[in-house]
C-alpha positions as CSV (number, residue, x, y, z in Angstrom):
1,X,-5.9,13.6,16.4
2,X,-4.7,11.0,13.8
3,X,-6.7,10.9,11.1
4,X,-7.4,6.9,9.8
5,X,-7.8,6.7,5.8
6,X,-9.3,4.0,4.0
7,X,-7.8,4.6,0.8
8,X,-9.2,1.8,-1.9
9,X,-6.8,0.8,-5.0
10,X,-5.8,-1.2,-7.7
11,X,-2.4,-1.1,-9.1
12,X,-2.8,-0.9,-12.8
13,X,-5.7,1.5,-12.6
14,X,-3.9,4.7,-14.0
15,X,-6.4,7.1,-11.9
16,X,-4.6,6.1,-8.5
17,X,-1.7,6.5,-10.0
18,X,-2.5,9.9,-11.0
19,X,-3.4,10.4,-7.2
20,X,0.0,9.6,-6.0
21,X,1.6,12.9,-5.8
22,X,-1.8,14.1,-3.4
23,X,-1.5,11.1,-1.5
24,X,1.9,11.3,-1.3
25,X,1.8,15.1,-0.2
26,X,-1.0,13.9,2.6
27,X,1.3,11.3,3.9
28,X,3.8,13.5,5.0
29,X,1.7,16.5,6.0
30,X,-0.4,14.8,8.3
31,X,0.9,11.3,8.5
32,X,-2.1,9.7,9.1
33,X,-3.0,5.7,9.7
34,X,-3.7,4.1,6.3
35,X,-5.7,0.9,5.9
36,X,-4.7,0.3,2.2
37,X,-7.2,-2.1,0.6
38,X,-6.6,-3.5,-3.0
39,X,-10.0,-4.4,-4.5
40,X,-8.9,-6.6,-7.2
41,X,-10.9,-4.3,-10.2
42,X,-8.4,-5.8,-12.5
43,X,-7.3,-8.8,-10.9
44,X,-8.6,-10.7,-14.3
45,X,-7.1,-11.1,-17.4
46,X,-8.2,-9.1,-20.2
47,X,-7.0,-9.2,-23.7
48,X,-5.2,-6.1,-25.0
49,X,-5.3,-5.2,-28.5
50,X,-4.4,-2.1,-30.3
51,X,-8.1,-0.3,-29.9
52,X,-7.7,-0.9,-26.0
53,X,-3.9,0.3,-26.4
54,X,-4.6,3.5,-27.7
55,X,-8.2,4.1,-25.7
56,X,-5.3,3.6,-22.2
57,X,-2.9,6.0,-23.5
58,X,-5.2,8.5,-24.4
59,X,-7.0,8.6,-20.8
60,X,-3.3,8.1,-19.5
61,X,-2.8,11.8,-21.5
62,X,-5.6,13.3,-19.9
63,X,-4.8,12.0,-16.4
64,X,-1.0,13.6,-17.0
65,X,-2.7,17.0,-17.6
66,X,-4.9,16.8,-14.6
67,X,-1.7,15.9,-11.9
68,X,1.2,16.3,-13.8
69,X,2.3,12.9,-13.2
70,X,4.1,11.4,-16.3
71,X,3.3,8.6,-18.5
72,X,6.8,7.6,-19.8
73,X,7.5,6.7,-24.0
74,X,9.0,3.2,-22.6
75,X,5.5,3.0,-20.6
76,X,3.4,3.1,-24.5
77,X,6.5,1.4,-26.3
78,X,6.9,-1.4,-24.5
79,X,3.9,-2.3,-21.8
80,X,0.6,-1.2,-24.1
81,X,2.4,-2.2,-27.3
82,X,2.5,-5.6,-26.2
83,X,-0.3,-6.9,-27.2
84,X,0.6,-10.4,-26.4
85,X,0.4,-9.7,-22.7
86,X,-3.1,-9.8,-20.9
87,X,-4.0,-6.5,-19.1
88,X,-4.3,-8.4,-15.4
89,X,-3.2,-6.7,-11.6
90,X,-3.1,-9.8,-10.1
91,X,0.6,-10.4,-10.1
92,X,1.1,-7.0,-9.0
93,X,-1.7,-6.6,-6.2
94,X,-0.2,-10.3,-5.0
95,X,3.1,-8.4,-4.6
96,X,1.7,-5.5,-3.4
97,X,0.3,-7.8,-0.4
98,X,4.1,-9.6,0.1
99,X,5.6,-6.0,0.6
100,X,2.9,-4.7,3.0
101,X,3.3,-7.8,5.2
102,X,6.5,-7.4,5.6
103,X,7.0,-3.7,5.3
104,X,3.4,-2.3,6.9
105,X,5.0,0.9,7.8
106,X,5.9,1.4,3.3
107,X,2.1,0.4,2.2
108,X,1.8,3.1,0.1
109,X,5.3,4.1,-1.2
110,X,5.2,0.0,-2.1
111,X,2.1,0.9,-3.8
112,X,3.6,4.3,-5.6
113,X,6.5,2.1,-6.5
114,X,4.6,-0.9,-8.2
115,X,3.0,2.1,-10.0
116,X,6.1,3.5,-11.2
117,X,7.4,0.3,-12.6
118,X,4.4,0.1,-15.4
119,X,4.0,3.6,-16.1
120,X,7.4,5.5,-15.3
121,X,9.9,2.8,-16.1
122,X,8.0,0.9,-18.4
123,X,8.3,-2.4,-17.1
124,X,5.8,-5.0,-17.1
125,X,4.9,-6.7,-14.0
126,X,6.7,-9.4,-14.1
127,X,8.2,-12.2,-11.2
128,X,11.8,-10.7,-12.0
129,X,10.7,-6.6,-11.8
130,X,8.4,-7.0,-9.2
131,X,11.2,-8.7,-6.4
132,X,13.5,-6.1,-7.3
133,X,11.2,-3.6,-5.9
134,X,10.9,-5.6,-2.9
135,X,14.2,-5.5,-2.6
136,X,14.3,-2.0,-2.8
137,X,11.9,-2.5,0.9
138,X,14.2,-4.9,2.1
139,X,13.2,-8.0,0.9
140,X,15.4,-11.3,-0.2
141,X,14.2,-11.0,-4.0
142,X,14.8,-14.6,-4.9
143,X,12.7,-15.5,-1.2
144,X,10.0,-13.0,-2.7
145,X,9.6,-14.7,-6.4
146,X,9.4,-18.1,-4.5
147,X,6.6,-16.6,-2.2
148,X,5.0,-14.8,-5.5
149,X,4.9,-18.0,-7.2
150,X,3.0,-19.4,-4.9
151,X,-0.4,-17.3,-5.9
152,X,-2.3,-15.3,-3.3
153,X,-0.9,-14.8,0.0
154,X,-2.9,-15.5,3.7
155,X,-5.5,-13.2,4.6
156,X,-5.7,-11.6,0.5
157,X,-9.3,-12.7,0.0
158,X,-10.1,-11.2,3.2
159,X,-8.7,-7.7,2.0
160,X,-10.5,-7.8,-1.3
161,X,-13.9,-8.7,0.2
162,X,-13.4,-5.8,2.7
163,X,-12.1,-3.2,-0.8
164,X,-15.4,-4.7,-1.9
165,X,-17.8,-4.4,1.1
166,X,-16.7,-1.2,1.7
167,X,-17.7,-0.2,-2.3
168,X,-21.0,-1.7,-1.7
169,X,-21.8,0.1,1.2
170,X,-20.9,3.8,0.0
171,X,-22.3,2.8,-3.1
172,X,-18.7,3.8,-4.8
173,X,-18.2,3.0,-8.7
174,X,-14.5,2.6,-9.1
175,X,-11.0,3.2,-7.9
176,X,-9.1,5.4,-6.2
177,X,-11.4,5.8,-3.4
178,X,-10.5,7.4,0.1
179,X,-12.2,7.1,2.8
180,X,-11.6,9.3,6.2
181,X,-12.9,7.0,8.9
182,X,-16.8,6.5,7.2
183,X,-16.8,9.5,5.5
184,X,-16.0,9.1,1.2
185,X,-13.5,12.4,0.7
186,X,-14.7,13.8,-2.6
187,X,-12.8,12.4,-5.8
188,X,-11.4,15.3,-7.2
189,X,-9.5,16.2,-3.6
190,X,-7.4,13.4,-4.9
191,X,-5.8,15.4,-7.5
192,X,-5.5,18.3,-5.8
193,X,-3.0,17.8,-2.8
194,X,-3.5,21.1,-0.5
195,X,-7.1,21.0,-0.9
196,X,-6.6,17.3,0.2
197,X,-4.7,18.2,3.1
198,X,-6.7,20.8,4.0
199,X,-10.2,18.9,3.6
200,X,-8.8,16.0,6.0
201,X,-7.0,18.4,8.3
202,X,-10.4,19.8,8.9
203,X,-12.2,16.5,9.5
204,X,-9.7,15.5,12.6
205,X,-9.4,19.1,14.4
């Protein structure tokens, strides 16, 4: 049996990125059918200032020691130094939605690679950055920045107030969140990727 997984995101939230390399290693153990659902936890601006700067990178250091993925020097040099950009997923959770309409089958490598683009190459999310990884899907970039200018695509508010409803009703307090039909997998299996596999293998035999 396929297992179906819920899993519950935002892109700047440096917790699901920590989770990529489980989520990564349940993909293509047990390929199962995701329903990715961005809940828009950061889809607001926020000012940055140094005190926020330095509170990100060090929870960005403890998330590197927990799952070993890495935080790049450009990532603190040039994304939380600049101060003069607000702290804000929208652009990227908007692109997020372009790529998985057109590419439903890469939802979550389109999500890892959004990811990477902030904290690996430290590159802000920007019009330009974010349509060349669409392109790396397939997608016309210029076609995308047109489409990403244009704000929230068809159907996104739908997808946030089902990230949300679904929060509400397991009473869950913040992103990543996975979810194996009904059932909330414990958070730390997110960090761990054979006890991952393992936990959800055992829920579909």
């Amino acid at each position: 049996m396929q297992a179906k997984l819920t899993l519950l995101f935002d892109p700047l939230c440096g917790w699901c990125y920590g989770a990529q390399p489980a989520l990564a290693a349940l993909d293509a153990a047990l390929s199962p059918d995701w329903t990715l659902l961005p809940t828009g936890l950061f889809a607001r601006p926020q000012a940055m200032s140094a005190e926020r700067a330095d509170y990100f990178w060090r929870n960005d250091r403890r998330i590197a020691e927990m799952t070993g993925q890495p935080f790049s020097a450009a990532y603190r040099e040039r994304v939380l130094a600049d101060l003069e950009t607000p702290f804000d997923s929208t652009l990227a959770t908007q692109a997020w939605l372009l790529i998985e309409a057109a590419r439903p089958d890469a939802a979550l490598a389109a999500l890892h690679r959004i990811q990477a683009l902030r904290y690996l190459d430290g590159l802000p999310h920007t019009p330009a950055t974010l349509a060349e990884a669409a392109a790396e899907f397939g997608l016309d970039a210029a076609d995308f920045r047109q489409r990403l200018a244009a704000g929230w695509p068809a159907g996104a508010q739908a997808r946030l107030d089902a990230a949300r409803d679904l929060m509400q009703r397991h009473r869950l307090q913040g992103v990543p969140a996975l979810l194996a039909g009904e059932r909330v997998v414990p958070g730390q299996y997110l960090y761990q990727p054979q006890t991952l596999i393992d936990h959800i293998a055992t829920l579909v035999a």
